[in-house]
C-alpha positions in Angstrom: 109.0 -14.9 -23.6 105.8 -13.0 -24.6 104.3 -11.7 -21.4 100.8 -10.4 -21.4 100.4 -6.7 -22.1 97.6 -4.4 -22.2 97.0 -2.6 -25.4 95.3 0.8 -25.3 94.4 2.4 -28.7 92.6 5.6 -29.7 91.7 4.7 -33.5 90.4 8.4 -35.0 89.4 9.4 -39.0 85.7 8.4 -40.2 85.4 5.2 -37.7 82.4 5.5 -36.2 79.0 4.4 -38.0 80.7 2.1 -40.1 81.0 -1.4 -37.8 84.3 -0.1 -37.2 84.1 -1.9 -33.4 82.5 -5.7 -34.8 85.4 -6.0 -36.8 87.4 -5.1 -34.2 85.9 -7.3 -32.3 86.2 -10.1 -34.9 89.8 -9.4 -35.7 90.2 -9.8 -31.8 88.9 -13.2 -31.8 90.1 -14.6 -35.0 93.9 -13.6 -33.4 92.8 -15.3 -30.2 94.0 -14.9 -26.8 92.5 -11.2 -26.2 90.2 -9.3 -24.1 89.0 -6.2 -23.7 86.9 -3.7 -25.7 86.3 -1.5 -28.4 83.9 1.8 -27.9 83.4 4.8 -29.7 84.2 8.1 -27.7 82.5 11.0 -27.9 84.9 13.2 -30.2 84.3 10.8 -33.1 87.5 8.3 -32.0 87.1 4.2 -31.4 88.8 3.5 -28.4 90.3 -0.1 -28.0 91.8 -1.8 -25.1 93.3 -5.3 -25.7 94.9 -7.3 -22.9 96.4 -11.0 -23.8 100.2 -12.1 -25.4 102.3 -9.2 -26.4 102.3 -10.6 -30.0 98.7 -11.1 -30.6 98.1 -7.2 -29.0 100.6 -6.0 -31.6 98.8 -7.4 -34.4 95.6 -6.2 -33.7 97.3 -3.0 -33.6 98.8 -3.6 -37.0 95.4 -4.3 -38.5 94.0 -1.0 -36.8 96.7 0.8 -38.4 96.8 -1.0 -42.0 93.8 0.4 -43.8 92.5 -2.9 -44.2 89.4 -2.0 -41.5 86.0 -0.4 -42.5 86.1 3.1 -42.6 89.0 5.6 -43.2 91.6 5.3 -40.2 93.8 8.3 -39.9 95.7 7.5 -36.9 96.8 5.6 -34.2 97.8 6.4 -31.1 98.7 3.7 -28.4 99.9 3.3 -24.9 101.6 -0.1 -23.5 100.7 -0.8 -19.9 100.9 -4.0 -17.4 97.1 -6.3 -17.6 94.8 -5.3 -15.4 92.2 -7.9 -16.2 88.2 -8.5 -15.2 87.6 -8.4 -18.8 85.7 -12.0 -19.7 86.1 -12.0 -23.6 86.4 -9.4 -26.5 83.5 -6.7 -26.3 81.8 -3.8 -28.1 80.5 -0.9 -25.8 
């Protein structure tokens, strides 16, 4: 069964300034399935929260982490939680 999930991912190396969160956002939607966000924070990291099928959440984690975004990402770090929802689609803050 793949149960919904809630992603949270704090994305840090040069990601910020480069429309590091639209193609988030866009990677997000061409999956399907997930909302949520993607914001800079202000110690230079792009936080991302992603709710929506275990699956599609751990790919848009795999393209976060497989150099294939703008920018230069030097790490991931994630936390796995339970949905919380009140999020309508796939935003950029």
């Amino acid at each position: 069964m793949n149960e919904d999930v809630r992603l949270t991912a704090w994305v840090r190396g040069r990601v910020q300034g480069v429309g590091f969160r639209w193609f988030t956002r866009a990677e997000a939607l061409e999956i399907g399935g997930l909302a949520g966000f993607a914001s800079n924070l202000g110690d230079g990291r792009v936080q991302v929260v992603a709710e929506g099928p275990r699956e599609n959440c751990e790919k848009l984690l795999g393209w976060l982490a497989s150099g294939d975004t703008p920018g230069r990402v030097a790490g991931v770090t994630e936390i796995w939680d339970t949905p919380r929802g009140g999020y309508e689609g796939f935003d950029i803050r």
